[in-house]
N, C-alpha and C positions, 0 to 999 in steps of 0.2 A: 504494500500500500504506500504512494506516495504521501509525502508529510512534507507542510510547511513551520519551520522551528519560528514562533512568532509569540509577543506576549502577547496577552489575553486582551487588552486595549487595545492591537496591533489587530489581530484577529477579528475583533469584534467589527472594527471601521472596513475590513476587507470584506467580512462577510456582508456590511452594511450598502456596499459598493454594487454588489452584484446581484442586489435584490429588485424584481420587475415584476407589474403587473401587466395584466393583459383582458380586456373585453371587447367584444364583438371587430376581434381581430386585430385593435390599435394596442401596442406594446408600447409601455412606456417606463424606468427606471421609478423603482417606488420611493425613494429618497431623493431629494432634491437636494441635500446639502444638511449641515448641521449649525444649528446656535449654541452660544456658549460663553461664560463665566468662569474663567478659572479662580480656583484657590490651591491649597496644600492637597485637599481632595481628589483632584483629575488634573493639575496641571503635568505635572509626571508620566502619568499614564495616559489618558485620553489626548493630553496635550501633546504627548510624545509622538504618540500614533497618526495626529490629524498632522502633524508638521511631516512627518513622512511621506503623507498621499495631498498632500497641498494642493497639487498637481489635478487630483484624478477626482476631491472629494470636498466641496465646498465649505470653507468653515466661514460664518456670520460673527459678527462681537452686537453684544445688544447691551444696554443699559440697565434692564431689570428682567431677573429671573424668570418671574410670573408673565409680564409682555411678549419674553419669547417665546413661550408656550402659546400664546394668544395670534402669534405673527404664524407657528405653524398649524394650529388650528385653522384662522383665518383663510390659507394658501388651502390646505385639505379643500376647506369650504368651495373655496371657488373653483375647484381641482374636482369638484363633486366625486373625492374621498379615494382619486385615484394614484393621488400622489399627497407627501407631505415632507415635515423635517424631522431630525434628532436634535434633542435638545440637552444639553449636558452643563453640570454646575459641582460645584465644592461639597463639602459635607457641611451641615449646619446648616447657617440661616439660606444660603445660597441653594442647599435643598426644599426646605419649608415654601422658600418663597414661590417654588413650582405649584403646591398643593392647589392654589385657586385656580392656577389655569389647568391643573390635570381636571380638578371636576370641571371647569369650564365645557372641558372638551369630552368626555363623559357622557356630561348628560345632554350634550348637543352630539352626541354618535361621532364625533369625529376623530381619527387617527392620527396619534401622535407619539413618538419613540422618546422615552425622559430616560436619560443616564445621569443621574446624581451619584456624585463620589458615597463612599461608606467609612465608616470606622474600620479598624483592622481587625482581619480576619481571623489574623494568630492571638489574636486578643493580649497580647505579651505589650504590647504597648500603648498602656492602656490606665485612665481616661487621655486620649490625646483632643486635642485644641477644639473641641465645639461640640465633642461629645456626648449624650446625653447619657449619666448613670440611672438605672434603677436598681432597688436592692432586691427586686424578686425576679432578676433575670439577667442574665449577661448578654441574651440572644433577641436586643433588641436595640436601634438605633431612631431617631427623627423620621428615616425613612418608612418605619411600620406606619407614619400619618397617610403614606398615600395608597393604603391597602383597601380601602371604602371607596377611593373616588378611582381607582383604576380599573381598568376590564383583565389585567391580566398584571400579576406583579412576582416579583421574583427577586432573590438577594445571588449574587456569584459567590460562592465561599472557596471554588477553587476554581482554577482557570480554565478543566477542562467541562465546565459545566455548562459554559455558554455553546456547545455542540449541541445541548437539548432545548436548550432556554430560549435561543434568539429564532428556532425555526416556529416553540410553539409563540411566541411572541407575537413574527410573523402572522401565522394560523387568524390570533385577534385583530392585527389589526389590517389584515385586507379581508375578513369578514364584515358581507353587508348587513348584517342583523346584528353582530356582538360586537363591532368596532367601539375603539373609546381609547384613554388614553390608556399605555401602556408603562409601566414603570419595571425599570431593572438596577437595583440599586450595585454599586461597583466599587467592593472597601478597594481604599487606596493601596493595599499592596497587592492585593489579586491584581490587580491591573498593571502591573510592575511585573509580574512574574510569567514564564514561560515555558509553553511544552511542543509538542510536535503534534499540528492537528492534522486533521488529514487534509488531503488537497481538495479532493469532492468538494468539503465542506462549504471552501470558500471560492465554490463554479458559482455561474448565474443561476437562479433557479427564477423561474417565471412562473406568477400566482394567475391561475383562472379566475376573474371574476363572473360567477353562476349568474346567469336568469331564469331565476326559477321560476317556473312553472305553477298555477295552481292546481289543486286537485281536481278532479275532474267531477267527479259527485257534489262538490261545494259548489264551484261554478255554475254549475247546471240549478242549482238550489237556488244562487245567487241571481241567477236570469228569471224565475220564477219570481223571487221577493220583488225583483226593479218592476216587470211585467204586471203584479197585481197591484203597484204601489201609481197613486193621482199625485203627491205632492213629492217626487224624491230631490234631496239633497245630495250634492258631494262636496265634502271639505276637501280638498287639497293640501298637502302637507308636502316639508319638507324633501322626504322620499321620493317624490317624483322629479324634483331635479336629481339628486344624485343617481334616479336612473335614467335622466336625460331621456325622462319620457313626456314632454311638453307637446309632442305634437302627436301622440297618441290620445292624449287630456282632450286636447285641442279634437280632432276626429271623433271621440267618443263624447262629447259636448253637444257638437253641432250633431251629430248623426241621434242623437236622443232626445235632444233640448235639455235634460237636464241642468238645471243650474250650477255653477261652481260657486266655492265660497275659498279664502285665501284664510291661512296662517301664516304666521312670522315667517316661519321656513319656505311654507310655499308660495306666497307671494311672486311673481313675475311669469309662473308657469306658463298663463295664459297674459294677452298684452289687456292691459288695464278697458281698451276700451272692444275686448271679444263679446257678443251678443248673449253669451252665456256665463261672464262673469260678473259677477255681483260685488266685488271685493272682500273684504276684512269682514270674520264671525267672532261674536265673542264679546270678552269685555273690552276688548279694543275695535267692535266692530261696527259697521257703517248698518245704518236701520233697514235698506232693504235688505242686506245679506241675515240680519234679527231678527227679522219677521218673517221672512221662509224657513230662518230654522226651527224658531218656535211651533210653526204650522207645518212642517215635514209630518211624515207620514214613515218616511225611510230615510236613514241616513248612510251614505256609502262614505266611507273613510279610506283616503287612498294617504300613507306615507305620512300618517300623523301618529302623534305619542298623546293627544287628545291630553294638551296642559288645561291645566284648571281657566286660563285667558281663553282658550279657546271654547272649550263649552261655558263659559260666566258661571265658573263652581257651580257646573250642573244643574242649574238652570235655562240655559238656553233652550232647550229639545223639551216642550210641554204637550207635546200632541199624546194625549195619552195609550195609542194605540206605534208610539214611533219603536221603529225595528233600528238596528245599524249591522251595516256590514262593514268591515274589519280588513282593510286589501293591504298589507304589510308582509315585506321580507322578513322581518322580526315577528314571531310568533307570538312572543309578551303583547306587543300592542295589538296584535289583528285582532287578539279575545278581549279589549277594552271594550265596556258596558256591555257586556255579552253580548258580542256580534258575530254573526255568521263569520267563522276567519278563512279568509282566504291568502295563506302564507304563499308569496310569491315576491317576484320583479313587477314594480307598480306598471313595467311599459309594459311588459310581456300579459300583466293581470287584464290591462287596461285593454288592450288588442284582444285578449279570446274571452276579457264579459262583453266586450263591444259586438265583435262577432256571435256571442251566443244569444245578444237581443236585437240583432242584425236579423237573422234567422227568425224570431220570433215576429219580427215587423214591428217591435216597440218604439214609439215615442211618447213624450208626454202629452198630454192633452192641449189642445190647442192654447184653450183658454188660460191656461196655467204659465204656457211659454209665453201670453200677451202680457202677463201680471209680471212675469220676470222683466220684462223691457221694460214693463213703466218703471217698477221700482230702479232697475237700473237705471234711467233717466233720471230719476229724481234726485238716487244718490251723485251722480255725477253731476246734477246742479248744482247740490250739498258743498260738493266738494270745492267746487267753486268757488263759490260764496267765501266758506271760510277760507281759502287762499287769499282771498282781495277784501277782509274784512276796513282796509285804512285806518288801521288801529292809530288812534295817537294821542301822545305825543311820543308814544315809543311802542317801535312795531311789535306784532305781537310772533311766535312762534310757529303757530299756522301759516302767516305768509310768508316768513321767512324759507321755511319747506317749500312752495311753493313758488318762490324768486329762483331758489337754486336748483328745482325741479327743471324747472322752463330754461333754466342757462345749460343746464346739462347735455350731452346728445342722447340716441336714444342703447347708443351700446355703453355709455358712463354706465358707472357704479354710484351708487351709496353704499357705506358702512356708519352702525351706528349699534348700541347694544343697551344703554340704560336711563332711567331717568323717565322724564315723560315726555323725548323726543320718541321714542320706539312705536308710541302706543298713537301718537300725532303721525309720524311716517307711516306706519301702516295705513291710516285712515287718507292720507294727503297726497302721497307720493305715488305718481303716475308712471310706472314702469313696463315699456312695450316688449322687451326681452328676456329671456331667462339668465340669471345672474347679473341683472342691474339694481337689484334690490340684497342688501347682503347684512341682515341683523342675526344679531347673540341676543336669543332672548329664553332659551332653555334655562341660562343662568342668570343671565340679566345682570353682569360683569361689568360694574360699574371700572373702567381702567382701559377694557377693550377696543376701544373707539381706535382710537390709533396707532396701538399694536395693528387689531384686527385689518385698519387699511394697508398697513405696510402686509402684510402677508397678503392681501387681496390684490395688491398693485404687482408683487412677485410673482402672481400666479398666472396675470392678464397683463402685460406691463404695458401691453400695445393702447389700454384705453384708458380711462381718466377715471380718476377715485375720490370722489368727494366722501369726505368724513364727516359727519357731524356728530358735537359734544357740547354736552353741557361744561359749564364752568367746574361744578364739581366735578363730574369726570376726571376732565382735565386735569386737575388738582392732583388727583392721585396718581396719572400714568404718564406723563408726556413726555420721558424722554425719550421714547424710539421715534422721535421727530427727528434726534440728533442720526439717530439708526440710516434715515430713509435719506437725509442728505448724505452720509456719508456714503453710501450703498448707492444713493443716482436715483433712486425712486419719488417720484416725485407725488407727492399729496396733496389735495387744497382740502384743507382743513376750516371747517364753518364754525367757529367758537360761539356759542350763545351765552352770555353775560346775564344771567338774573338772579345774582348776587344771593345766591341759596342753593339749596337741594328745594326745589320750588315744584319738582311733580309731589316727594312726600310730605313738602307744606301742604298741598293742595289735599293729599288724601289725611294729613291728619285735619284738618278743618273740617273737611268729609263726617271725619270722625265725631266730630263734637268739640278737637282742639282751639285750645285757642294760645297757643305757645309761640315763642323766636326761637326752638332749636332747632330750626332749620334753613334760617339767615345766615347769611356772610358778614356778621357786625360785633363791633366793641361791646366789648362789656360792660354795661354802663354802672358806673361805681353807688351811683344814690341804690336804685334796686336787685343790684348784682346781677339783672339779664343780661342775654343777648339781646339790649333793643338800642342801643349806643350807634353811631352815624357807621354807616357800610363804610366797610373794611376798604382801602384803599389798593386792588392789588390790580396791578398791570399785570397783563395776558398778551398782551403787545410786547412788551419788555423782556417778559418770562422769554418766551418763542422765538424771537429775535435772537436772544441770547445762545438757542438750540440750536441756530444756525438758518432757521426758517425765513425766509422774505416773508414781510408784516404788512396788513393794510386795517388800518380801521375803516369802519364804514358805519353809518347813522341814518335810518332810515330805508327806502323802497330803495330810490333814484340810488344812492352810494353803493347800495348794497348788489346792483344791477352792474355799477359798471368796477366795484370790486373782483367782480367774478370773471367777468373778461379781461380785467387787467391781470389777473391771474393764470389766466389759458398763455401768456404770453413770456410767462416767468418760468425757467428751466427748472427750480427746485423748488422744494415743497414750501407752502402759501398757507400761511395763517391769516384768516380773515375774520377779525372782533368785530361783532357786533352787540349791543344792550338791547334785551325784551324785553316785553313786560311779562314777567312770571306768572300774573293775575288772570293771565287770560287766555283758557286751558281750550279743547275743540270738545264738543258735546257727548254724551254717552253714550247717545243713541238706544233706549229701551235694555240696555244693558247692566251688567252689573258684575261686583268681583267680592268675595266674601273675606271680606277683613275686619275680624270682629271686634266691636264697642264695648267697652267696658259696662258689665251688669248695672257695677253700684258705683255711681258717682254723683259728689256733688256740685254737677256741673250743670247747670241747666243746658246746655248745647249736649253736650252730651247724654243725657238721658232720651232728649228729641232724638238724637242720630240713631239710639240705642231701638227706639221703636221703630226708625225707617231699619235699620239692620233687620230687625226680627221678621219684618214683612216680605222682604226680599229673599232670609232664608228658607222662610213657607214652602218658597219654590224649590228648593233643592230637592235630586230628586235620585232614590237607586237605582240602577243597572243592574240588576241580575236575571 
């Protein structure tokens, strides 16, 4: 047997090199490259190894550990999970700090390789530098944090253990139902140390990605349910991009009239103004897509994980006779609210239920398809309106969406993940292509905004990436602004200034609140609040400072030809603008269950406490 003599970090980056997938015939290398942070942890080892293949195996430098996880989720994302990064950090804080972006990426399904250095393995030298001790065990590190938010995790304790570890690794993360992130933690002297692996090990090996098939007896079941069903519904979910099945959507839509409805994920599947899209369901949703779903009859679920935003914590679907069918590669979601499952590839589901009510002559009732046009005219009045509301004396957030919608083209990106831009962009943001719409909202990752662009711009670098973030956001991530000049990617970054966390002001007043923690201001000394004059802090200054070309802009008119002056500018464009935080876009018959406190003596809130109760009435089981 051939053998290559190589240390285990040596090995690990070879075998990393020669990994490929492969669907519907296109082969494409599954690592795109690796980020990374060194410390005492991996600079020796993994550092050793990437200086060697410098050449053959991309290495990134990022600013914060958590961001680069963010930047290769992001790329995943727009990669629709066919490619991604390795991401590699020190032992200690330089590990922990992965933990948010590992569930990040988790619980948004997408593929990410984390090598965080470890403690040593011989345990002889030991506590060393960031170590964590416990007295009921020695067989444990910082690293045991990412064993809940990982899909597959593993510790190397001798070198030749990454022969079995990095193929099942593999296995999780080019599967399309159990992908997430993946962690391998790597003490710092395994990775220093060396044996004779085999040569096989570090050939190419090229991953099949399945279209699977649904069963055939469900199918058949599921052509019956749609056939007997007057009012059916389809949510759209994210899973139908990633099987880059938008224009089977698209054919199984029109050929039905079925209405579509959008989630976060699936958003852009179909283009904003298709005859059978409705937009956004949910508690971020638009009223015609509300009112169908309340009055469905049948719910078909294609490539959703049905988050509590999306059904309005199980209240949305009130028809009391409503069925759901369940059309998911992942087998856990197809059986959400007891639905018929149909575990499949949403293109391959979407072509043979299409074909098997092809066959039957099914469409929906005439009448039904005229109800869907109106409402969608009316919502796309809606939408309107609140883009050109003329807020002033300082614009409001709605049109702001909306200026940079219209400057956009029509294969641009948005990225954007928290706050209450997510739930305004859903409702606002007009997007004709699949992959122009690009939100985190599985986790709702307050940080990812512009991480997430930089990974979005790597993946598409041909088209344009507008980012938008709130000021908080910002606050907490923006140094891979410094990342994207260095690296040549360029970003226009939309900052909205409303001097707070100003969506959770708005849902604690919701509540009954009547508090400033959630202002950006002094603390005022006579009553010890936050209600002292706003915080002075330049976002212009900051950004500039990262290396970003700055424009402020005040208003419609600035904020119009900020954006083109921008198109014009080689590297990434921070553009400040101030909203008014006060003035949020409608709920539309909707709702999201965040509950009021029992017993308070707050007159608002005891009121809020009775509209909570009434709203829960509707919550509803699935079994």
């Amino acid at each position: 047997m051939k053998t290559r003599r190589l240390t285990m970090a040596q090995a690990t980056i070879e075998f990393l090199k020669q990994q490929y997938v492969e669907r519907d015939g296109q082969e494409v290398p599954f690592f795109a490259g690796i980020f990374g942070i060194f410390g005492h942890g991996n600079v020796a080892g993994l550092g050793e190894a990437l200086e060697q293949s410098r050449e053959t195996f991309r290495y990134y430098q990022a600013r914060n550990e958590q961001a680069m996880v963010h930047v290769a989720s992001a790329f995943a994302k727009r990669q629709n999970r066919l490619r991604t990064f390795a991401c590699t950090t020190s032992i200690g804080p330089g590990a922990t700090n992965l933990v948010t972006g590992a569930a990040t990426a988790t619980i948004n399904r997408l593929p990410v390789l984390l090598l965080p250095g470890d403690i040593f393995a011989t345990r002889l030298v030991a506590p060393v530098l960031q170590q964590l001790e416990r007295g009921d065990s020695q067989d444990a590190s910082v690293n045991d944090c990412f064993k809940p938010v990982s899909r597959y995790w593993d510790r190397i304790n001798r070198p030749e253990q990454i022969i079995t570890a990095l193929p099942a690794a593999m296995r999780v993360l080019t599967s399309p139902a159990d992908t997430g992130a993946v962690t391998i933690a790597l003490p710092q002297d395994v990775q220093a140390e060396a044996i004779d692996y085999p040569a096989h090990f570090l050939e190419k090996r090229i991953y099949h990605i399945p279209r699977t098939r649904p069963d055939t007896v469900l199918l058949r079941r599921a052509a019956e349910w749609i056939s007997a069903s007057t009012k059916p519904l389809l949510i759209c979910g994210g899973g139908v991009l990633y099987s880059e099945a938008w224009e089977a959507l698209d054919q199984f839509a029109r050929q039905t009239g079925i209405p579509v409805v959008e989630t976060q994920a699936g958003k852009g599947a179909l283009p904003w103004d298709h005859p059978q899209c409705l937009g956004p369901v949910g508690s971020n949703g638009g009223l015609g897509a509300n009112i169908l779903a309340r009055e469905a009859d049948l719910i078909v679920v294609v490539g959703s994980r049905l988050s509590d935003f999306t059904t309005a914590s199980k209240t949305a679907f009130q028809n009391p006779q409503v069925r759901f069918i369940g059309l998911n590669v992942a087998e856990f979601d197809a059986y959400k609210h007891a639905a018929l499952p149909l575990v499949c590839d949403a293109r391959v589901g979407l072509e043979e239920l299409g074909q098997a009510l092809k066959e039957k002559g099914y469409q929906v009732p005439r009448s039904y398809r005229e109800r869907t046009a109106t409402l969608r005219d009316q919502w796309n009045a809606e939408v309107d309106r609140v883009r050109h509301l003329n807020n002033k004396p300082i614009i409001s957030q709605g049109e702001v969406i909306g200026i940079v919608n219209d400057a956009a083209s029509p294969e641009d990106m948005v990225v954007c993940a928290a706050g209450g831009l997510p739930g305004d962009l859903l409702k606002l943001w007009r997007t004709s292509r699949p992959n122009g719409y690009h939100l985190e909202y599985g986790y709702s990752c307050m940080g990812y905004e512009i991480a997430g662009g930089l990974g979005a711009k790597m993946a598409a670098p041909e088209h344009e990436v507008y980012v938008m973030v709130g000021d908080g956001s910002y606050l907490m991530l923006a140094g891979e602004i410094a990342t994207s000049v260095q690296e040549g990617y360029k970003l226009t970054i939309v900052l909205l200034d409303n001097h707070g966390f100003a969506c959770i002001n708005r849902l604690s007043a919701m509540c009954g609140g009547q508090n400033t923690f959630n202002d950006f201001r002094f603390r005022n000394k006579r009553s010890g609040q936050l209600d002292g004059k706003v915080l002075p802090i330049d976002y212009a200054a900051n950004a500039a400072s990262l290396g970003a070309h700055v424009i402020k802009a005040k208003g419609r008119k600035e904020l119009e030809q900020a954006l083109e002056e921008a198109k014009t500018i080689g590297r990434t464009t921070v553009i400040v603008i101030e909203v008014d935080g006060s003035v949020g876009v409608p709920g539309y018959e909707s709702w999201w269950d965040v509950p009021v406190a029992e017993v308070s003596e707050s007159a608002n809130v005891q009121k809020a406490r009775k509209e909570y109760l009434s709203h829960k009435a509707k919550e509803r089981w699935f079994v």
